[in-house]
NULUMLUM-226411 format. One line per field, with one value per atom (N, C-alpha, C): residue number from 0; chain; atom name; y, z, x negated. Coordinates in nm, 3 decimals. Each point is the difference from the previous one (the first is absolute). Last residue first. Layout:
BEGIN
pos [NUM	...]
unit [A	...]
site [CA	...]
yy [Y	...]
zz [Z	...]
xx [X	...]
//
This chain:
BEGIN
pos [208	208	208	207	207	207	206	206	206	205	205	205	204	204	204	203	203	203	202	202	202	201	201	201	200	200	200	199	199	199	198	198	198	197	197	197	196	196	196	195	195	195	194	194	194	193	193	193	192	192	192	191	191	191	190	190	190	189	189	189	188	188	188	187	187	187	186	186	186	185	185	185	184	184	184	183	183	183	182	182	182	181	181	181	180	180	180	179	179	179	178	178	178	177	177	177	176	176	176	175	175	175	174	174	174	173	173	173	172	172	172	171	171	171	170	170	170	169	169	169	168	168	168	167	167	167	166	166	166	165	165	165	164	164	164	163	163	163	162	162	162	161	161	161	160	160	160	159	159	159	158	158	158	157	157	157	156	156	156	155	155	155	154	154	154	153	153	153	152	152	152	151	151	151	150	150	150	149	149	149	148	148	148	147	147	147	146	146	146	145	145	145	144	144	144	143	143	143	142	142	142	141	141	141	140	140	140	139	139	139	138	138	138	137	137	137	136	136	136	135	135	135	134	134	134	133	133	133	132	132	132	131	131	131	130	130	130	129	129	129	128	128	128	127	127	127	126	126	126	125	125	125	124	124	124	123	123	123	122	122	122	121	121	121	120	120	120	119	119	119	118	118	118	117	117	117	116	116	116	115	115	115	114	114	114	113	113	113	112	112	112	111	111	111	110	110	110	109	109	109	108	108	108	107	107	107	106	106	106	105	105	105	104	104	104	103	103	103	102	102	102	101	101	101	100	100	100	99	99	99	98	98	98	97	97	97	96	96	96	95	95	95	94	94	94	93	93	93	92	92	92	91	91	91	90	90	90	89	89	89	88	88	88	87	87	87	86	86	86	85	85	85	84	84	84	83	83	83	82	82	82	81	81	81	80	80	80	79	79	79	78	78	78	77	77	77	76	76	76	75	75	75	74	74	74	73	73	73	72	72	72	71	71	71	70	70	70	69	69	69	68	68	68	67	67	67	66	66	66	65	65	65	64	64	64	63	63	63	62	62	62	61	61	61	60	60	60	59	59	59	58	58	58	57	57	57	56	56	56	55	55	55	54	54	54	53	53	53	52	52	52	51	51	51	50	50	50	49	49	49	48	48	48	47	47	47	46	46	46	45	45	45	44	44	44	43	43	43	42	42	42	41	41	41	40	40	40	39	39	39	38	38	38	37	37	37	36	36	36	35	35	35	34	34	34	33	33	33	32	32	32	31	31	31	30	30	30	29	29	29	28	28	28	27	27	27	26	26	26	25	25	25	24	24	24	23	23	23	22	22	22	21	21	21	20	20	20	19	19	19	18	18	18	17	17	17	16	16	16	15	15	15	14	14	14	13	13	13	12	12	12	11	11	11	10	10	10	9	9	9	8	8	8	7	7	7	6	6	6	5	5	5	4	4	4	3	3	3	2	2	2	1	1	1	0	0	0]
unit [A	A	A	A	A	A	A	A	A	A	A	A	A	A	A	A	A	A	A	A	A	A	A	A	A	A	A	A	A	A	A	A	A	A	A	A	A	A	A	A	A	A	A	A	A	A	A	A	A	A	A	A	A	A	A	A	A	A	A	A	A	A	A	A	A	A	A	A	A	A	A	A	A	A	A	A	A	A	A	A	A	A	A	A	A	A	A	A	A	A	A	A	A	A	A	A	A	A	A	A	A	A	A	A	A	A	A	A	A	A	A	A	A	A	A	A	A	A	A	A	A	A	A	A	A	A	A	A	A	A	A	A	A	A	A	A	A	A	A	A	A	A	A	A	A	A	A	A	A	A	A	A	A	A	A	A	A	A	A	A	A	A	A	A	A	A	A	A	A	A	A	A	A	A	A	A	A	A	A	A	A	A	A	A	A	A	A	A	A	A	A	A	A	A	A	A	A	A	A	A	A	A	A	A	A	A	A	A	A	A	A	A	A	A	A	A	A	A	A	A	A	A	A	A	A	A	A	A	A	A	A	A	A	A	A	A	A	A	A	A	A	A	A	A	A	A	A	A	A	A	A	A	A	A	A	A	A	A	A	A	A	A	A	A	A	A	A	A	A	A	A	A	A	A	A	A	A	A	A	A	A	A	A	A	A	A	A	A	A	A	A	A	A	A	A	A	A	A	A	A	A	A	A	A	A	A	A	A	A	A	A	A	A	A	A	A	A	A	A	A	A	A	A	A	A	A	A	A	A	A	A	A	A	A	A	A	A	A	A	A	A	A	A	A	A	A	A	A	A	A	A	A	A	A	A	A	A	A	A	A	A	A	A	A	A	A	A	A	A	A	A	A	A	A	A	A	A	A	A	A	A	A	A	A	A	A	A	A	A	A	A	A	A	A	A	A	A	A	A	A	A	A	A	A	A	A	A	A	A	A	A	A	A	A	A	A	A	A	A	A	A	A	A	A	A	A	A	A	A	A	A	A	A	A	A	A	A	A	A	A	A	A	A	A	A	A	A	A	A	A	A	A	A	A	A	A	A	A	A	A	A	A	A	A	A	A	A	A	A	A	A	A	A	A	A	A	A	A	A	A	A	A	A	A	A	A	A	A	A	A	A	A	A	A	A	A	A	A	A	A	A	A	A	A	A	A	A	A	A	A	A	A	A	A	A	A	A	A	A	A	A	A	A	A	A	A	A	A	A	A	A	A	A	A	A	A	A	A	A	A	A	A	A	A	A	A	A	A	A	A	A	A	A	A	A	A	A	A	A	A	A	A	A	A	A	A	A	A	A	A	A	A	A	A	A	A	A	A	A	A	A	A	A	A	A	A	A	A	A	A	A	A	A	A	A	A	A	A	A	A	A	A	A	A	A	A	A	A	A	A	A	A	A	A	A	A	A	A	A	A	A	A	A	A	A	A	A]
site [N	CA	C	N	CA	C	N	CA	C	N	CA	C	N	CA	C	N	CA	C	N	CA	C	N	CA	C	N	CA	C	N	CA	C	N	CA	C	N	CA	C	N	CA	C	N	CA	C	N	CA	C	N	CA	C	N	CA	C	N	CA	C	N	CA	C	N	CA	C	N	CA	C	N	CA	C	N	CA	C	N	CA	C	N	CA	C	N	CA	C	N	CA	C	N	CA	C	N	CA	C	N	CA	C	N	CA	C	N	CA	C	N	CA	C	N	CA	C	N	CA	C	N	CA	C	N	CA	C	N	CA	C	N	CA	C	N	CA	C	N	CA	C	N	CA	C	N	CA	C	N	CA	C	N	CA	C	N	CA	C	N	CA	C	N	CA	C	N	CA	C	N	CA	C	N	CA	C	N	CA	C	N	CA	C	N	CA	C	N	CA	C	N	CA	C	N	CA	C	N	CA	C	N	CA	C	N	CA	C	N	CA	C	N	CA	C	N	CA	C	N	CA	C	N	CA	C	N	CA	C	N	CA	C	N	CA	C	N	CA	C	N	CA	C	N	CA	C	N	CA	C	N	CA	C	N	CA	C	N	CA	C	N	CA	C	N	CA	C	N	CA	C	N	CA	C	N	CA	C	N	CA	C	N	CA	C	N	CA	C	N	CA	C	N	CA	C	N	CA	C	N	CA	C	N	CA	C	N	CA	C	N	CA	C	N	CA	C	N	CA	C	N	CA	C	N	CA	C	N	CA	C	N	CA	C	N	CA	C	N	CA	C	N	CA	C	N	CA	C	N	CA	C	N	CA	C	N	CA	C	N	CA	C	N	CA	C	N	CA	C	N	CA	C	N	CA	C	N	CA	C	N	CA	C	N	CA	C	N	CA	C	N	CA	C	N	CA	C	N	CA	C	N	CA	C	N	CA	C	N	CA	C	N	CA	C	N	CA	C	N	CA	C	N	CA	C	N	CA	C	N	CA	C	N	CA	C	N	CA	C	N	CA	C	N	CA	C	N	CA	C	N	CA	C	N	CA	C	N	CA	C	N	CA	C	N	CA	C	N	CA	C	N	CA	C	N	CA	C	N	CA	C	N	CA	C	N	CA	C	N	CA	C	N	CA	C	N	CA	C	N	CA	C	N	CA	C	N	CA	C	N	CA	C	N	CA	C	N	CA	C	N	CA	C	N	CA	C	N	CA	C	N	CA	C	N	CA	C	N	CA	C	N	CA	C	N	CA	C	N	CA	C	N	CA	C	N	CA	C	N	CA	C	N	CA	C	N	CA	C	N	CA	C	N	CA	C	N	CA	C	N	CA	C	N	CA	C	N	CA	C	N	CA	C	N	CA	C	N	CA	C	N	CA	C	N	CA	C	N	CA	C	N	CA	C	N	CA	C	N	CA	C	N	CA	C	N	CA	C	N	CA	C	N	CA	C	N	CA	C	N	CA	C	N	CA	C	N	CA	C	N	CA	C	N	CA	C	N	CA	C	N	CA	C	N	CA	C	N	CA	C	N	CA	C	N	CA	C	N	CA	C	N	CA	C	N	CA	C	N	CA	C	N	CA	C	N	CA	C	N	CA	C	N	CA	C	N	CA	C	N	CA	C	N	CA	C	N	CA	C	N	CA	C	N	CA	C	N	CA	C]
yy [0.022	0.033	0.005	-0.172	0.136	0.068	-0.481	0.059	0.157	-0.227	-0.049	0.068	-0.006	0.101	-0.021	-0.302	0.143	0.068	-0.488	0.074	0.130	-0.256	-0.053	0.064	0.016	0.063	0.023	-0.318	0.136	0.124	-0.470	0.017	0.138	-0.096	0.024	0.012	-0.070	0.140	-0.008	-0.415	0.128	0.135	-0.381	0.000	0.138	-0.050	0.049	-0.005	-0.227	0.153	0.045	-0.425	0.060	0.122	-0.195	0.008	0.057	0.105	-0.091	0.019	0.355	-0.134	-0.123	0.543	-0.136	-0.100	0.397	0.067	-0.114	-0.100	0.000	0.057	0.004	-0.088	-0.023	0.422	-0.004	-0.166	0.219	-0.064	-0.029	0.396	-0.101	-0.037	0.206	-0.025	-0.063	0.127	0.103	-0.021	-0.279	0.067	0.094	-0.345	0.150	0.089	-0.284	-0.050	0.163	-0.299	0.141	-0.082	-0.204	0.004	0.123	-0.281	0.132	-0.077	-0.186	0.026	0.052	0.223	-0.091	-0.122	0.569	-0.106	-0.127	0.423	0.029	-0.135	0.243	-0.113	0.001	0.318	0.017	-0.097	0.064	-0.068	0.050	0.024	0.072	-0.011	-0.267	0.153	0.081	-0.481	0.049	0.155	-0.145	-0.011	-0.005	-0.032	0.169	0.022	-0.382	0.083	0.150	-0.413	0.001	0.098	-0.023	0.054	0.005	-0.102	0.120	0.036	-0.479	0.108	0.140	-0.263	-0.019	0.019	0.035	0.103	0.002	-0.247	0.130	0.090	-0.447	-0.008	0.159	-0.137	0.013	0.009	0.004	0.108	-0.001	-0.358	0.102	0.079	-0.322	-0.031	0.133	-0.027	0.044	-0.031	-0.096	0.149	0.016	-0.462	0.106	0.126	-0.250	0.028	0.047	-0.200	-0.088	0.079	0.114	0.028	-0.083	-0.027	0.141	0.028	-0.499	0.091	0.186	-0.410	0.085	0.047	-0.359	0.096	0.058	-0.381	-0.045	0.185	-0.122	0.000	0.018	-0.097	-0.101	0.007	0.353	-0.155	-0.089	0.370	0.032	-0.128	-0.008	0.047	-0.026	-0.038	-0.101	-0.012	0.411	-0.094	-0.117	0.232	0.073	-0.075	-0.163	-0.024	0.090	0.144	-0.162	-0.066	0.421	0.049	-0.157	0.068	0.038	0.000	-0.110	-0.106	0.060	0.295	-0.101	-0.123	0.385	-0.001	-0.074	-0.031	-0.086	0.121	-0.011	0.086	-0.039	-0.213	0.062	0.057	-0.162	0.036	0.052	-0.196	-0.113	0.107	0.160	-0.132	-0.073	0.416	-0.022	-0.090	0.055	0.076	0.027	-0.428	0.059	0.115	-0.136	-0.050	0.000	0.236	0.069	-0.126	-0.160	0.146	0.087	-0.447	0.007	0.098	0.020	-0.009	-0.028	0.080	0.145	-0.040	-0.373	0.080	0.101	-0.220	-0.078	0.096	0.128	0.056	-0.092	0.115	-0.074	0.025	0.361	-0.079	-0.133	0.357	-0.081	-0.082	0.292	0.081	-0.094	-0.210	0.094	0.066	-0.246	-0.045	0.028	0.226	-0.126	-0.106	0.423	0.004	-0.089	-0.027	0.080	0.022	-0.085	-0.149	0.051	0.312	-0.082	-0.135	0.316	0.025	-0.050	-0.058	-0.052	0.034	0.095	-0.125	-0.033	0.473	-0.111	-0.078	0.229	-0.005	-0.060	0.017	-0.156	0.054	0.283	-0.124	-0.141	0.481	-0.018	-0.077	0.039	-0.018	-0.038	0.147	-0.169	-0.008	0.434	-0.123	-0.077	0.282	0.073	-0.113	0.076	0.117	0.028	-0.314	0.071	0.094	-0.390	0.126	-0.057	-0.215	-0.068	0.150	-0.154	0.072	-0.020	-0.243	0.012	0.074	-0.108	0.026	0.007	-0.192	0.036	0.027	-0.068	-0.069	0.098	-0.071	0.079	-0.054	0.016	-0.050	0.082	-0.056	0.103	-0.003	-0.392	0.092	0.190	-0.371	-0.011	0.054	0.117	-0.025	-0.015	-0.054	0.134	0.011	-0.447	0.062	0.137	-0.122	-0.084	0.016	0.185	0.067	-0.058	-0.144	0.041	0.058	-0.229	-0.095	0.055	0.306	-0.101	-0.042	0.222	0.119	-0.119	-0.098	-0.038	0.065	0.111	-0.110	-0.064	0.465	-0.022	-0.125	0.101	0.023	-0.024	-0.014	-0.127	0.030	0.175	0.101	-0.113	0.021	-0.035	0.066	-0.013	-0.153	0.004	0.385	-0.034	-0.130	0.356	-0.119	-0.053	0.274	0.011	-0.088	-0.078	-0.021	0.037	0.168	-0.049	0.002	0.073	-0.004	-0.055	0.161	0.065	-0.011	-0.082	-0.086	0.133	0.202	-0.041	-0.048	0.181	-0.161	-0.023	0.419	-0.046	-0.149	0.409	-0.139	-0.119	0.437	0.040	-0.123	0.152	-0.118	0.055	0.359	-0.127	-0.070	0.423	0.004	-0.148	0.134	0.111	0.012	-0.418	0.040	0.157	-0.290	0.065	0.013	-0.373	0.152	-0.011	-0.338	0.021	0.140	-0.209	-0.103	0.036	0.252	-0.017	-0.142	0.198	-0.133	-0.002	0.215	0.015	-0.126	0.056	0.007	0.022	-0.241	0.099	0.028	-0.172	-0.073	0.126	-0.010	0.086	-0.036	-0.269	0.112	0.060	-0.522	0.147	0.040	-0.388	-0.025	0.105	-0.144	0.043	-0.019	-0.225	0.105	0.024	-0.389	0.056	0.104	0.022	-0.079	0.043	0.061	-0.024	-0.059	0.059	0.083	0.000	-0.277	-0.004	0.074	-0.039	-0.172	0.050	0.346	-0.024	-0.097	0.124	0.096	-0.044	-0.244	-0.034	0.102	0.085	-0.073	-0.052	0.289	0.058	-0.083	-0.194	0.122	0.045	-0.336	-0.016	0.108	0.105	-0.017	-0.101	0.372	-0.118	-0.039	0.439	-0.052	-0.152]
zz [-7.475	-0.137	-0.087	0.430	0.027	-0.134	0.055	0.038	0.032	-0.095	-0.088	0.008	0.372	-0.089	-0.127	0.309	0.069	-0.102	-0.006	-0.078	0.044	0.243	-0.149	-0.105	0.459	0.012	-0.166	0.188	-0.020	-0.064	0.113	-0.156	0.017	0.364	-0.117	-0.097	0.390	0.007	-0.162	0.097	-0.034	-0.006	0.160	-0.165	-0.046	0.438	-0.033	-0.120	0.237	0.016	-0.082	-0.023	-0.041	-0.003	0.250	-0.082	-0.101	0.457	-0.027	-0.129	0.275	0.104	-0.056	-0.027	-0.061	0.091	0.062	0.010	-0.082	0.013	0.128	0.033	-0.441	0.078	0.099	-0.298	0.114	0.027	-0.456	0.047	0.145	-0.403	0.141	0.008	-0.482	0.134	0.101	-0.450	0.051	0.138	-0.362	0.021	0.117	-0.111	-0.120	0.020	0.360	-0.089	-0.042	0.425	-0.064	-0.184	0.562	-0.133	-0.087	0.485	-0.028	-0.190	0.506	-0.135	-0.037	0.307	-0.122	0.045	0.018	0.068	-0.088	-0.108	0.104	0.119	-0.585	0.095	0.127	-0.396	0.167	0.064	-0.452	0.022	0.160	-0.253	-0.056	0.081	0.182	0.010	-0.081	-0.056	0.116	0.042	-0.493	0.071	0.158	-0.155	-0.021	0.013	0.145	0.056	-0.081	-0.219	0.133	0.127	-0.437	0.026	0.073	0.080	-0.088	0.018	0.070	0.100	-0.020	-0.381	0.078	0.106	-0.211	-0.098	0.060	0.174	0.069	-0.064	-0.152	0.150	0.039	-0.429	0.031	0.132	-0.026	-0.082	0.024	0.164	0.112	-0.081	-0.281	0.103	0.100	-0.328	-0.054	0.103	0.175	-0.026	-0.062	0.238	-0.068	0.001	0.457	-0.188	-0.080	0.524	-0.126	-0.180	0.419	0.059	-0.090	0.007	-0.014	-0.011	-0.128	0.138	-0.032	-0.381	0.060	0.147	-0.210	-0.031	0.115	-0.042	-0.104	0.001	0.388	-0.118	-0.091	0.384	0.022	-0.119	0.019	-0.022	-0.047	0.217	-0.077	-0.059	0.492	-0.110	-0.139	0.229	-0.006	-0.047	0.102	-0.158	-0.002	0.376	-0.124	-0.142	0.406	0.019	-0.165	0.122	-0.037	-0.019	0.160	-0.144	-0.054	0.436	-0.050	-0.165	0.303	0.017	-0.089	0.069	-0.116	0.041	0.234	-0.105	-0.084	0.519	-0.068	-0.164	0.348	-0.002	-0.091	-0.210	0.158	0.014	-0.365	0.026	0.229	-0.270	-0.028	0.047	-0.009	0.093	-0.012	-0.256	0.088	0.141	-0.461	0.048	0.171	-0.297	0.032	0.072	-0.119	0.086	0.020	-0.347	0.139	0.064	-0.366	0.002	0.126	-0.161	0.071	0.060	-0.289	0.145	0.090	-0.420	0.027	0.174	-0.347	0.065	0.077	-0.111	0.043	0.102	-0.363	0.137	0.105	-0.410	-0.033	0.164	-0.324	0.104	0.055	-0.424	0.047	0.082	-0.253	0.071	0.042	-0.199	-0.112	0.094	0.268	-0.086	-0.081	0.206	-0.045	-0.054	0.239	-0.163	-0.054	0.431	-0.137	-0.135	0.450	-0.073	-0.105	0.191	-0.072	-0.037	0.213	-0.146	-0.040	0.469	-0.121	-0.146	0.346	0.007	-0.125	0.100	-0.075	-0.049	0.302	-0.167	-0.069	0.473	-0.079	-0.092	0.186	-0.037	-0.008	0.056	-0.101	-0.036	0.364	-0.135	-0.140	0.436	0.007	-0.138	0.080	0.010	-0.012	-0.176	0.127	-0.052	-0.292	0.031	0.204	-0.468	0.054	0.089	-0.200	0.028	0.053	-0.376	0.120	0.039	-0.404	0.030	0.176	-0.403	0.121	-0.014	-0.294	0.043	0.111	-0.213	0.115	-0.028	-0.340	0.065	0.082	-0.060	-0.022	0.017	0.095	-0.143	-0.040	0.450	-0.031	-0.179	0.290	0.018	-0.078	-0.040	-0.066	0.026	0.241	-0.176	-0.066	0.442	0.015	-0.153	0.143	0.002	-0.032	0.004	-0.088	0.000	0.349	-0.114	-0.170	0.495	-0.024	-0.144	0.248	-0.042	-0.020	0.090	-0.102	-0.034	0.432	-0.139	-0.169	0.449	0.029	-0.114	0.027	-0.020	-0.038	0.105	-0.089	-0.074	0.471	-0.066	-0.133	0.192	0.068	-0.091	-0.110	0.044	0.005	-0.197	0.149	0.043	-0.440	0.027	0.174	-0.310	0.094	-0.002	-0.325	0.065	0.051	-0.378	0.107	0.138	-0.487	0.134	0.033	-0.453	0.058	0.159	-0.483	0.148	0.080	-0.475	0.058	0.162	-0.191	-0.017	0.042	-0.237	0.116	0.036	-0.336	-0.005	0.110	0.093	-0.111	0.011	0.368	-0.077	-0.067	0.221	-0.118	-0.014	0.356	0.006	-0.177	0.214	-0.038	0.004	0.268	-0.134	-0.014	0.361	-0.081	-0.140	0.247	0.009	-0.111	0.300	-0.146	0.017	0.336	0.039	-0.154	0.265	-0.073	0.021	0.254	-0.080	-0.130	0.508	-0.143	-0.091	0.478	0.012	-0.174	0.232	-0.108	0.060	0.103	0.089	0.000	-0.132	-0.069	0.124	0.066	-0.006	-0.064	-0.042	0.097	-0.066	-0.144	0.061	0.143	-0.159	-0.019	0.056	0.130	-0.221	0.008	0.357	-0.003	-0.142	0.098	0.052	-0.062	0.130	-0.091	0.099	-0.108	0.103	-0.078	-0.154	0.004	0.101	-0.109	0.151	-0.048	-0.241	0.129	0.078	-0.477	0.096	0.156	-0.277	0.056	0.077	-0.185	0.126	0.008	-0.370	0.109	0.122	-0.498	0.110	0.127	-0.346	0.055	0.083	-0.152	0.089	0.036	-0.313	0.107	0.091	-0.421	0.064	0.129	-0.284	0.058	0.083	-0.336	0.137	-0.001]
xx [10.064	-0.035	0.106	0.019	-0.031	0.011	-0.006	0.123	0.042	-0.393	0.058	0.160	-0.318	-0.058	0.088	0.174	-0.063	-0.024	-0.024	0.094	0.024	-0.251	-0.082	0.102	0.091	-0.077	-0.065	0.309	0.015	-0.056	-0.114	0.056	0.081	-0.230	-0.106	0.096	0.255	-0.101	-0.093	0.240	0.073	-0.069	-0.240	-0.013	0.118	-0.030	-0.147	0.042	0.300	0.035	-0.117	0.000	0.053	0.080	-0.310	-0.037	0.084	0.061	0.006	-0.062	0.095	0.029	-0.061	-0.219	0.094	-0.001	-0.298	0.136	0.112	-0.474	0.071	0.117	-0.273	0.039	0.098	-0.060	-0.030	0.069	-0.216	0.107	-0.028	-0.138	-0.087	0.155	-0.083	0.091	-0.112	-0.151	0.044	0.113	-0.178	-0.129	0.049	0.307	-0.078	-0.073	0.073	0.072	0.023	-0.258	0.016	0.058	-0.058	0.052	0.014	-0.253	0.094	0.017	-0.167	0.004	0.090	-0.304	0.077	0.037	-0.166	0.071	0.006	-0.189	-0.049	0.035	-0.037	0.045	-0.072	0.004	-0.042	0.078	-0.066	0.135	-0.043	-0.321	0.065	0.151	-0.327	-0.074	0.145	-0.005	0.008	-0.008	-0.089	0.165	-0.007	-0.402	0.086	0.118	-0.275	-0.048	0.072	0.027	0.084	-0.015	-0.266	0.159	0.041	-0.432	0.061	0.110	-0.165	0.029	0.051	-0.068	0.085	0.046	-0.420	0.089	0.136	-0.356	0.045	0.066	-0.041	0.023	0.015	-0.172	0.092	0.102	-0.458	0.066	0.123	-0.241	0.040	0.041	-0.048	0.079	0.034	-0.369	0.103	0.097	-0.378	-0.004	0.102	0.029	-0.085	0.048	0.098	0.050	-0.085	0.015	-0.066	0.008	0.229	-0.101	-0.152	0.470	-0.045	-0.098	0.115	0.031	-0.019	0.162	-0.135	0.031	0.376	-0.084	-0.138	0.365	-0.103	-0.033	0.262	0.102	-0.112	-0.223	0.130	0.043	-0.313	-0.057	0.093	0.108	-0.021	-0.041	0.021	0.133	-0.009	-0.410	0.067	0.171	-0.339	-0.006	0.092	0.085	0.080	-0.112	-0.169	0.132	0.062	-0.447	0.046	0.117	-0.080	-0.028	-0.011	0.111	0.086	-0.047	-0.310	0.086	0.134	-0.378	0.001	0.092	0.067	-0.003	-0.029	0.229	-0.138	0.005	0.396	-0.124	-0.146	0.476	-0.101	-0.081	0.444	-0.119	-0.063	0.438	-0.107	-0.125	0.443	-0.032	-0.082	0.152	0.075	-0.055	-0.149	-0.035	0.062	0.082	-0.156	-0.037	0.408	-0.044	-0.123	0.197	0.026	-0.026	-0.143	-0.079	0.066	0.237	-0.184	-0.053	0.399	0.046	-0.146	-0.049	0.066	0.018	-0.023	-0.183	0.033	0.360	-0.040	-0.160	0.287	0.089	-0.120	-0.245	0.112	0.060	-0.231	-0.043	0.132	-0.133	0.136	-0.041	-0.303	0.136	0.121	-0.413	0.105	0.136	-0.395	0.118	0.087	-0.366	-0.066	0.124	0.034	-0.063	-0.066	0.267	0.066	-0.031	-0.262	0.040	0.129	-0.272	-0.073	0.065	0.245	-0.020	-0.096	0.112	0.113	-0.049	-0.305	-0.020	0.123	-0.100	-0.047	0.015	0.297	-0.015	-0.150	0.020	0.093	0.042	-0.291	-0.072	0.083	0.204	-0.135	-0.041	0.298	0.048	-0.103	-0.143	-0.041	0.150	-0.157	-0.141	0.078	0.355	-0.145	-0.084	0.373	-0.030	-0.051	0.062	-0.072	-0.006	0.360	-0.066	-0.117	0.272	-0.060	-0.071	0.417	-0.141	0.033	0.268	-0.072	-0.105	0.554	-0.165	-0.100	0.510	-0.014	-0.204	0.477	-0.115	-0.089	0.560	-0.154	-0.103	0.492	0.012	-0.135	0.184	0.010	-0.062	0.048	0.166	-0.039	-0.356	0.150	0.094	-0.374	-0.034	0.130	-0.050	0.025	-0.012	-0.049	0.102	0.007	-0.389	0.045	0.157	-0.288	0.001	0.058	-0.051	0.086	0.018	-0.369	0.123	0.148	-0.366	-0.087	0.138	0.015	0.040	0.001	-0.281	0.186	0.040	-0.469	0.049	0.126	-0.034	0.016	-0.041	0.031	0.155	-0.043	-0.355	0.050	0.123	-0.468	0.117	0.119	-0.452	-0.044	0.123	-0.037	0.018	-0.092	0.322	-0.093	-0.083	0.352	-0.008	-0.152	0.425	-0.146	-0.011	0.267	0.043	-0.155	0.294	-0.118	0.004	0.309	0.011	-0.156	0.036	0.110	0.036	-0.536	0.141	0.137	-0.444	0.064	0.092	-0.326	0.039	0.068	-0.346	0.068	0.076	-0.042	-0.057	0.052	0.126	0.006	-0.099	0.413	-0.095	-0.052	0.329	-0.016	-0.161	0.162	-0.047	0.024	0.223	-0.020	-0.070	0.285	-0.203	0.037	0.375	-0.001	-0.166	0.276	-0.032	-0.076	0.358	-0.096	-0.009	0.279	-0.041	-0.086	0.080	0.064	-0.122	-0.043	0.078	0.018	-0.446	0.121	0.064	-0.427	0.102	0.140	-0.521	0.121	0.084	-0.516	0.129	0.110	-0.555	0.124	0.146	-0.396	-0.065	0.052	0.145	0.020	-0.120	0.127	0.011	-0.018	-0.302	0.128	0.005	-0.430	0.068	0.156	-0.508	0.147	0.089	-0.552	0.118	0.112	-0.551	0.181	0.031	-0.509	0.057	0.191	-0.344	-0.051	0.093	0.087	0.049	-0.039	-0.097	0.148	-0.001	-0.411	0.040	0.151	-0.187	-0.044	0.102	0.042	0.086	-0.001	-0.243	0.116	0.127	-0.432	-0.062	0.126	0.062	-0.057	0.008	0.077	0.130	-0.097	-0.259	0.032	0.080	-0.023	-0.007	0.018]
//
């Protein structure tokens, strides 16, 4: 498939939507997945995460703290799980795979202002504007990749599309840790209530055994 073709129908009919499918309702600070997460290489803590999802903008300048108080490095997967997630996992993982998986905080912060506040009803005004993102930090637009580019591009949707699906992430941003915890955000005061929850959480199964 031509990543053109699979991108046009978005720019034309997205709007930005809720961080959620169906918001949680749990007050507990986390909830068990009957079956664990089974994609492969999976950071211990990985932050799911939106870039049309405002809390998990605000979430960005926290995660550096939440790193050190909880003695981790912190992963990202970007749901799928309607239309317009869809087409800001794109937009992030084309610029993911163009920088050895390490988009700099800088481009990252572009990419929710882009999706957030830069686009309009116009499609090709939007498909101009996001080259001009892209451009800004020396890479391809999406909408420019070769054939090996989009490969990798959708090898990357993929995942992020199984750890969503597997993980039936439904809210975010959220936090799954060993493949096998959802971390309920919103049930924390503070970051360092959060990093407590993970480094809990990261000794759980260890502590079982």
């Amino acid at each position: 498939m031509k990543l053109t073709r699979f991108l046009l129908p978005l720019f034309a009919a997205v709007a930005l939507t809720a961080c959620s499918d169906d918001s949680p309702s749990t007050s507990e600070k986390y909830s068990t997945l009957d079956v664990p997460v089974q994609v492969a290489n999976l950071p211990v803590v990985t932050e799911v995460f939106s870039l049309s999802c405002g809390h998990c903008r605000s979430m960005e300048s926290a995660i550096p703290a939440i790193e050190a108080a909880a003695d981790v490095n912190i992963g990202k997967a970007h749901v799928t799980f309607n239309e317009s997630a869809t087409f800001s996992a794109l937009i992030y993982y084309a610029a993911v795979t163009q920088t050895e998986g390490k988009p700099s905080e800088e481009l990252v912060e572009a990419l929710f202002k882009y999706v957030q506040e830069g686009q309009t009803d116009d499609a090709e005004e939007n498909k101009a504007q996001l080259g001009k993102v892209f451009k800004e930090f020396g890479l391809t637009s999406p909408y420019d990749l070769n054939e090996t580019q989009q490969a990798e591009l959708f090898s990357a949707l993929e995942r992020a599309d199984e750890i969503t699906t597997e993980a039936g992430i439904v809210s975010v941003p959220t936090f799954l840790v060993n493949g096998k915890y959802i971390v309920n955000t919103s049930a924390h005061d503070s970051a360092d209530d959060l990093a407590a929850t993970l480094k809990m959480l990261m000794k759980k199964d260890n502590q079982a055994n």
